[in-house]
C-alpha positions as CSV (number, residue, x, y, z in Angstrom):
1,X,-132.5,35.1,8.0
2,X,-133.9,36.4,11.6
3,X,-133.6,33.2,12.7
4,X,-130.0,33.1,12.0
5,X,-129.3,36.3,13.2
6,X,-131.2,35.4,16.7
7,X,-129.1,33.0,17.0
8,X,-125.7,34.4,16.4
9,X,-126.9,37.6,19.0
10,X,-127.5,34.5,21.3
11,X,-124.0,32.8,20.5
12,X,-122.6,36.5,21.1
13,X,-124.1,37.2,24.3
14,X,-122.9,33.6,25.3
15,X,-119.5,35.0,24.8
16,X,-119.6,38.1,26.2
17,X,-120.9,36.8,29.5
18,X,-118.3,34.1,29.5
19,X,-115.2,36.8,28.7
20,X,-117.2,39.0,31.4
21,X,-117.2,36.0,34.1
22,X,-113.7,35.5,33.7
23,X,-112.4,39.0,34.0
24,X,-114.1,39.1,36.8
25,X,-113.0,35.8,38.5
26,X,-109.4,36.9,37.5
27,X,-109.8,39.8,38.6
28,X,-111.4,38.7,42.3
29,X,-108.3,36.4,42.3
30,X,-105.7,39.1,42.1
31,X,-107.1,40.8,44.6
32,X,-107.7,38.1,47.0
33,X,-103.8,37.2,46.4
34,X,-102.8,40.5,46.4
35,X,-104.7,41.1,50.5
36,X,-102.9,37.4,51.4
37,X,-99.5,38.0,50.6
38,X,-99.8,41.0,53.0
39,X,-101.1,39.2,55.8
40,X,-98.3,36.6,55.0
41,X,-95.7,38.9,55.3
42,X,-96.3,39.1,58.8
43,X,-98.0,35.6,59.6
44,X,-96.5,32.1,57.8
45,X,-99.0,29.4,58.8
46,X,-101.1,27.5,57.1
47,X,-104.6,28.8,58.1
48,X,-103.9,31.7,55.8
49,X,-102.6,29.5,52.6
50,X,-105.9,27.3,53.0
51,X,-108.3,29.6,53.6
52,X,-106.3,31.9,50.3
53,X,-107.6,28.8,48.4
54,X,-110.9,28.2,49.6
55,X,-111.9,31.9,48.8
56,X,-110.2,31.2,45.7
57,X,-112.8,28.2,44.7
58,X,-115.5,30.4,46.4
59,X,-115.1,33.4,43.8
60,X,-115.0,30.7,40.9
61,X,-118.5,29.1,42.2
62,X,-120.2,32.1,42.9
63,X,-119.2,34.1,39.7
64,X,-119.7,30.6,37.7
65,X,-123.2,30.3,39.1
66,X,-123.9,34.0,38.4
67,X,-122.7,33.6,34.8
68,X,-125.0,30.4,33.6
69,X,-128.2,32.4,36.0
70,X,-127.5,35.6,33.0
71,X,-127.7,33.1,30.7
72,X,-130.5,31.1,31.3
73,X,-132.2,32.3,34.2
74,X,-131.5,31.5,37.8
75,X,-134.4,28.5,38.3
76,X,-132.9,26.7,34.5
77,X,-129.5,26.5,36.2
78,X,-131.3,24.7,39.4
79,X,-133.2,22.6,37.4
80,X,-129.7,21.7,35.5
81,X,-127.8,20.9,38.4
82,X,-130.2,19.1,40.3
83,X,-131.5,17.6,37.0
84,X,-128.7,14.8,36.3
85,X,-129.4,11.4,36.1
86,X,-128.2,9.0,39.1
87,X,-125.5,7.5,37.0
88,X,-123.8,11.0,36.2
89,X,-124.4,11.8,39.7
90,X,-122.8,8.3,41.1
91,X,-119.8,8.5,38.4
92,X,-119.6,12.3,39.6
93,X,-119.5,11.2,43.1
94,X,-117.0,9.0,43.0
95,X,-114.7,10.9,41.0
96,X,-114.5,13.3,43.5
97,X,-114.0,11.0,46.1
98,X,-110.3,11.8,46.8
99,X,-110.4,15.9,46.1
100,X,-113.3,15.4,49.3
101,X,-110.7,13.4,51.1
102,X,-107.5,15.8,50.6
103,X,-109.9,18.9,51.1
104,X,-111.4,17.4,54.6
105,X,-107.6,16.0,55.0
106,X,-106.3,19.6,54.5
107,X,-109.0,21.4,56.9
108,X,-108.2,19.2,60.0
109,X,-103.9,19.8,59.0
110,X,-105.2,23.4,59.4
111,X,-107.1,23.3,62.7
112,X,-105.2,20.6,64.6
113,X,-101.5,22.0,63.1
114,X,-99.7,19.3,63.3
115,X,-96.8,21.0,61.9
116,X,-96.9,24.4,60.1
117,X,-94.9,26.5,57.3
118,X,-91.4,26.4,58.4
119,X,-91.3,23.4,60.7
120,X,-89.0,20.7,59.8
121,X,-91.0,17.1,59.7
122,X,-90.1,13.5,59.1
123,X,-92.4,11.1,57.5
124,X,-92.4,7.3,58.4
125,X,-91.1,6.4,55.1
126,X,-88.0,8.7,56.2
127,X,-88.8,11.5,53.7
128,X,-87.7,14.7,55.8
129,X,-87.5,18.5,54.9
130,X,-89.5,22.0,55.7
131,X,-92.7,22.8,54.8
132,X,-93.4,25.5,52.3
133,X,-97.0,25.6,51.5
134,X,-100.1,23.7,51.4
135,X,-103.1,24.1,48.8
136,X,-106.8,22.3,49.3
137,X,-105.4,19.5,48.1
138,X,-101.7,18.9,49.4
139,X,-98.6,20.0,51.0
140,X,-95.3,20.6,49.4
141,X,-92.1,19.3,51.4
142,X,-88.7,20.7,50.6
143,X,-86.2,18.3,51.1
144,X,-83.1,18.4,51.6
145,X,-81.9,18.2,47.7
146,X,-84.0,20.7,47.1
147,X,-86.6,18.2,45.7
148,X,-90.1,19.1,46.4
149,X,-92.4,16.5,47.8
150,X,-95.7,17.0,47.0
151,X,-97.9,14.6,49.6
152,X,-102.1,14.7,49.0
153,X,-103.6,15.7,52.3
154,X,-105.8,12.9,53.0
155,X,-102.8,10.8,53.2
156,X,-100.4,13.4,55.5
157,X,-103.5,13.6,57.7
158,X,-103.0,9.9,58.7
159,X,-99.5,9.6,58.9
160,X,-97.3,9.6,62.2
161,X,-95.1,12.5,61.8
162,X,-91.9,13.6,63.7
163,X,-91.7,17.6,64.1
164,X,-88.8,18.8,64.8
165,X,-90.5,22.5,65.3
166,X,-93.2,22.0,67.3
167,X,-94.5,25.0,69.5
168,X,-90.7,25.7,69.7
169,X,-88.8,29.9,68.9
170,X,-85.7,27.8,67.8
171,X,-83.8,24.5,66.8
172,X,-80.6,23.2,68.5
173,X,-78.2,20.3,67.3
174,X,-74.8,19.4,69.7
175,X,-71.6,19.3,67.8
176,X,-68.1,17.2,68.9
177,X,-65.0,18.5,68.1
178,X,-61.6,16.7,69.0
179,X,-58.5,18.2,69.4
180,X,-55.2,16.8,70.1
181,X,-54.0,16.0,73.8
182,X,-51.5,18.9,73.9
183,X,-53.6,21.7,73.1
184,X,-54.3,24.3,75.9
185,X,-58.1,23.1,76.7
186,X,-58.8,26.9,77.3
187,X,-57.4,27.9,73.8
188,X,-59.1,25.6,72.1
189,X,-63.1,26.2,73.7
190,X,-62.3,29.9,73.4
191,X,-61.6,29.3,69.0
192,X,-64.3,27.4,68.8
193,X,-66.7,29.4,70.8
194,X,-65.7,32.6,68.6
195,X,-66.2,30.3,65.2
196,X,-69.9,29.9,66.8
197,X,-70.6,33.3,67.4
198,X,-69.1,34.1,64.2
199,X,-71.6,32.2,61.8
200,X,-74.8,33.3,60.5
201,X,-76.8,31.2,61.5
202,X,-76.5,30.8,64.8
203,X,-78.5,32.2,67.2
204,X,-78.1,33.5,71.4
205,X,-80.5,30.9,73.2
206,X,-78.1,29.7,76.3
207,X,-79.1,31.6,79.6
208,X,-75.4,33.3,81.1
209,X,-74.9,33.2,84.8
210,X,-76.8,37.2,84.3
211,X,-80.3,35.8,83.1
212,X,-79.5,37.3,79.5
213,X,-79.4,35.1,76.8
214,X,-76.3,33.9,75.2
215,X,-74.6,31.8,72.8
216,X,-73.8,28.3,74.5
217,X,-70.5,27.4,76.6
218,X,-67.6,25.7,75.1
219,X,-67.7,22.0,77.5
220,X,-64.5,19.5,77.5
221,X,-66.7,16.7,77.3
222,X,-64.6,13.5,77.2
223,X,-61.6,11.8,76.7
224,X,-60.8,9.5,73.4
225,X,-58.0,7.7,72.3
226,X,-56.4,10.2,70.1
227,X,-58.4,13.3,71.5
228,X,-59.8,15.0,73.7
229,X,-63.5,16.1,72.7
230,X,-65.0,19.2,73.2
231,X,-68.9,19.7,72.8
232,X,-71.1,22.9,71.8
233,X,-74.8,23.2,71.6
234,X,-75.7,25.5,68.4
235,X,-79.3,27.1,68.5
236,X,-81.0,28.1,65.3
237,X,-84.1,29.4,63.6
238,X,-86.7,26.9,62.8
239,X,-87.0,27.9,59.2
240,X,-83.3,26.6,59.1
241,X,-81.8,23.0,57.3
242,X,-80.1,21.1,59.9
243,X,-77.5,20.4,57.0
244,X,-76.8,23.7,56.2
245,X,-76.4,24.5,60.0
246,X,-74.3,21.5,60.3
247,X,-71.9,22.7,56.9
248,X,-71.2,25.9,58.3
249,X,-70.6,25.2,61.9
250,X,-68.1,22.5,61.0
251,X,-66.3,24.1,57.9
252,X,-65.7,27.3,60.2
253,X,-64.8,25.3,63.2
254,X,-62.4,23.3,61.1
255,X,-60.8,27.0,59.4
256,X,-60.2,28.5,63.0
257,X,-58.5,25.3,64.7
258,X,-56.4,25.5,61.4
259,X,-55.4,29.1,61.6
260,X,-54.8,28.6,65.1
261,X,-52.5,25.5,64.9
262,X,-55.0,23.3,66.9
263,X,-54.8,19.6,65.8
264,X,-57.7,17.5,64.8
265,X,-56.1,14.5,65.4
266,X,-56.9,10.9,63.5
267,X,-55.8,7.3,64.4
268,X,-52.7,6.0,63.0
269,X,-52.0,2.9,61.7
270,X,-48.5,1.2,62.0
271,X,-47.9,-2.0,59.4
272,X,-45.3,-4.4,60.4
273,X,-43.6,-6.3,57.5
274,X,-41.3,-9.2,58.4
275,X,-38.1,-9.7,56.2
């Protein structure tokens, strides 16, 4: 009877260290979340999300090791972990092969920074979106559909990739817009300058003839067949889709040549018929 009662005090002591060991990494994790998403609210790179996660597997170690050293003594645990025979070990090792990869992948992302939260990237496969966050083990793309690519580390590490952020305060893409040849040239930069200005997501960048920074000039570029062309540069955030730039630009563009009777002109095509 004292032997079975030894041993469920034992199996109850198990459990309370266990339910102890959790609350506590829990706990430890809340906290540490709690400090990063203040420090990300004024930084967004990816230093801060992988070093969020390492202190994350730092508390669940530490507290772990703590945990089985109440239960069994600190030199048992030792004895345990250094104890395993070499074909646990090997199959152990191998097994976490590729978490050492993405987790050595992930560090040198962080201190070379090839690209960081926010930048727009291309991959060689043509895969292309903005980062959003990276974990010890991989980064998570969002593309254009909204579809999250989630790439391992180890393998973005190697990659060629084309940034269309890098080290840059802004993005810029160059719109065409033609107009028929007897619009007023004046008339119709001055529309589509104001349709510019006008959207949200465009940004002052363009240097004026004052040094102050500006939204860019209106330019008759060129001469078509059917048009004539006028050009604009818009300048964005970095955080921004190209696409969504490029819907709203051109939907208010097309609104205010409308409203203003300016023709976007298209080729014609005359059919003959013989009788």
């Amino acid at each position: 009877m004292n032997f079975k009662i030894d041993n469920w005090e034992k199996v109850l002591n198990l459990g309370l260290i266990i339910l102890i060991a959790i609350a506590v990494i829990v706990l430890l994790i809340i906290i540490n979340r709690k400090f990063f998403q203040k420090l990300k609210k004024k930084h967004k790179n990816l230093h801060l999300q992988l070093l969020e996660k390492g202190i994350n597997i730092f508390i669940i170690i530490v507290v772990g090791l703590l945990a089985f050293s109440a239960v069994g003594g600190t030199r048992s645990v030792w004895q345990t972990m250094l104890g395993g025979t070499a074909v646990i070990s090997a199959v152990a090792a191998f097994a976490a092969q590729d978490v050492i990869k993405d987790m050595l992948g992930g560090l040198m992302i962080s201190i070379y920074k090839p690209f960081d939260i926010g930048d727009r990237i291309e991959l060689p496969d043509g895969t292309a979106g903005i980062v959003k966050g990276m974990t010890m083990r991989h980064v998570v793309i969002n593309t254009i559909d909204t579809v999250k690519e989630v790439i391992p580390n180890s393998k973005l590490n190697v990659m060629q990739i084309k940034n269309y952020s890098f080290k840059a305060d802004c993005r810029s893409v160059v719109f065409q817009f033609p107009v028929s040849f007897d619009t007023d040239p004046a008339q119709a930069k001055a529309v589509i300058a104001a349709a510019v200005k006008e959207s949200e997501y465009s940004i002052p960048y363009h240097f004026n003839k004052e040094g102050n920074k500006d939204y860019s000039e209106v330019f008759f570029l060129s001469l078509s067949d059917s048009a004539m062309v006028m050009s604009v540069t818009v300048y964005y955030e970095t955080g921004t889709p190209t696409e969504v730039v490029r819907d709203d630009i051109n939907t208010r563009v097309k609104k205010a040549l409308d409203a203003n009777g300016i023709e976007i002109p298209y080729n014609y095509i005359t059919l003959v018929q013989k009788s």
